[in-house]
C-alpha positions in Angstrom: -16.1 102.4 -47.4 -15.6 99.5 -45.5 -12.1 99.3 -45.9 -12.1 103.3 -43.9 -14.1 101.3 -41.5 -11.6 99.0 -40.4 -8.4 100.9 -40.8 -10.2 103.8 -38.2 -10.9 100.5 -36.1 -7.4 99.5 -36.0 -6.4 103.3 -35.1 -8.8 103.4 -32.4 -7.6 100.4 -30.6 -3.5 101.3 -31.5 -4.7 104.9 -29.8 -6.6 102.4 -27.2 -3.8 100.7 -26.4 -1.7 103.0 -25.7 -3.4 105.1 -23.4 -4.2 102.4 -21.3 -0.4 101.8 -21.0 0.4 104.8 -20.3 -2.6 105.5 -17.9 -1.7 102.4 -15.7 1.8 103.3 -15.7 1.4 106.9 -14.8 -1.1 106.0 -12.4 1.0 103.6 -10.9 3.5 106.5 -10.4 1.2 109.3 -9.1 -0.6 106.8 -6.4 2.7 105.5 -5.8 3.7 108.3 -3.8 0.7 109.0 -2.2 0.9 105.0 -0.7 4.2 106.0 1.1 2.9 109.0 1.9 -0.2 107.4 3.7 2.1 104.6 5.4 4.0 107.6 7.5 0.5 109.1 8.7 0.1 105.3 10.5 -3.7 106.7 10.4 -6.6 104.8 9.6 -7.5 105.5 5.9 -11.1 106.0 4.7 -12.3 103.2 2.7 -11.9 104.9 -1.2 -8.3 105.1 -0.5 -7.8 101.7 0.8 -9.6 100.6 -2.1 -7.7 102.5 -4.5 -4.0 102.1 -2.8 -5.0 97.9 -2.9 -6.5 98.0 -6.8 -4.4 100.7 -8.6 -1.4 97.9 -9.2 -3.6 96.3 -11.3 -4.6 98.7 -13.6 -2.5 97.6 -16.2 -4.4 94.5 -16.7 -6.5 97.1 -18.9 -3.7 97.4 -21.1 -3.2 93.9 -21.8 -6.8 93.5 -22.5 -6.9 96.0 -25.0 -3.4 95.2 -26.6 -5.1 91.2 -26.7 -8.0 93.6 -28.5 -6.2 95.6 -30.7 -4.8 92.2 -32.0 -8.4 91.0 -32.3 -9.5 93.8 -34.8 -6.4 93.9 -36.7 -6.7 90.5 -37.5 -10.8 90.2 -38.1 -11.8 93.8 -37.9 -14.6 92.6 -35.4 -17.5 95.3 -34.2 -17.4 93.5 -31.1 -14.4 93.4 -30.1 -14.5 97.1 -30.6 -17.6 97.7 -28.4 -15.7 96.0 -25.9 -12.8 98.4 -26.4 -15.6 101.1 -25.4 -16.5 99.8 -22.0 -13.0 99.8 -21.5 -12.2 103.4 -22.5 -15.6 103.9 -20.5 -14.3 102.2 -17.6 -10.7 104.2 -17.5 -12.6 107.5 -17.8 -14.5 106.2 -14.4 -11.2 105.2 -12.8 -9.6 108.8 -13.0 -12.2 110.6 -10.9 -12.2 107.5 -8.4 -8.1 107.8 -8.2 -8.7 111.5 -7.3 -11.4 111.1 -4.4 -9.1 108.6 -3.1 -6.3 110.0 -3.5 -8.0 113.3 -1.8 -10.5 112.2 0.8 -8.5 111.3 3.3 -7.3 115.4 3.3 -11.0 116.1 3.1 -12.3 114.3 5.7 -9.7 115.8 7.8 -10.5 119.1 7.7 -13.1 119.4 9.5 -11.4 118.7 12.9 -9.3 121.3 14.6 -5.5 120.7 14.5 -4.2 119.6 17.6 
């Protein structure tokens, strides 16, 4: 039994792994185009965006740390290091609803004034 344990750990972080890659990578894409988008408006942005157009680069760092993870529970099939790979998961699920307010508000708060 524990040797089901530890293989579905190793899955779970391989499965990790690679959807933080591809998550910073597509994100990196998708906000991307918003940035230039953005720069032409020479508008003040709201604060969520800024935040988000000056973080989203980074993302990626969330790959590394669970590839460095992954690595971790392969080698000493560690329930830590797997709780850790949680938060992260956690933390990537909390990241797509702030790319899409930021991504977003600044259409939001702009509709509220007439066109001029």
């Amino acid at each position: 039994m524990n040797q089901v344990k530890s293989n579905f750990q190793v899955i779970a972080a391989t499965v990790s792994t690679l959807y933080f890659g591809l998550f910073a990578y597509g994100a990196f894409l998708f906000i991307q185009q918003f940035e230039s988008i953005f720069d032409s408006f020479e508008a003040e942005l709201p604060i969520q965006t800024s935040i988000l157009i000056g973080s989203y680069r980074y993302w990626g760092v969330l790959g590394l740390i669970s590839a460095f993870i992954l690595y971790k529970v392969s080698k000493t099939k560690s329930s830590k290091s797997m709780k850790l790979l949680i938060w992260l998961f956690a933390l990537s699920l909390l990241l797509v609803p702030f790319a899409i307010w930021g991504v977003y508000s600044p259409v939001l708060e702009g509709s509220g004034q007439p066109a001029t």
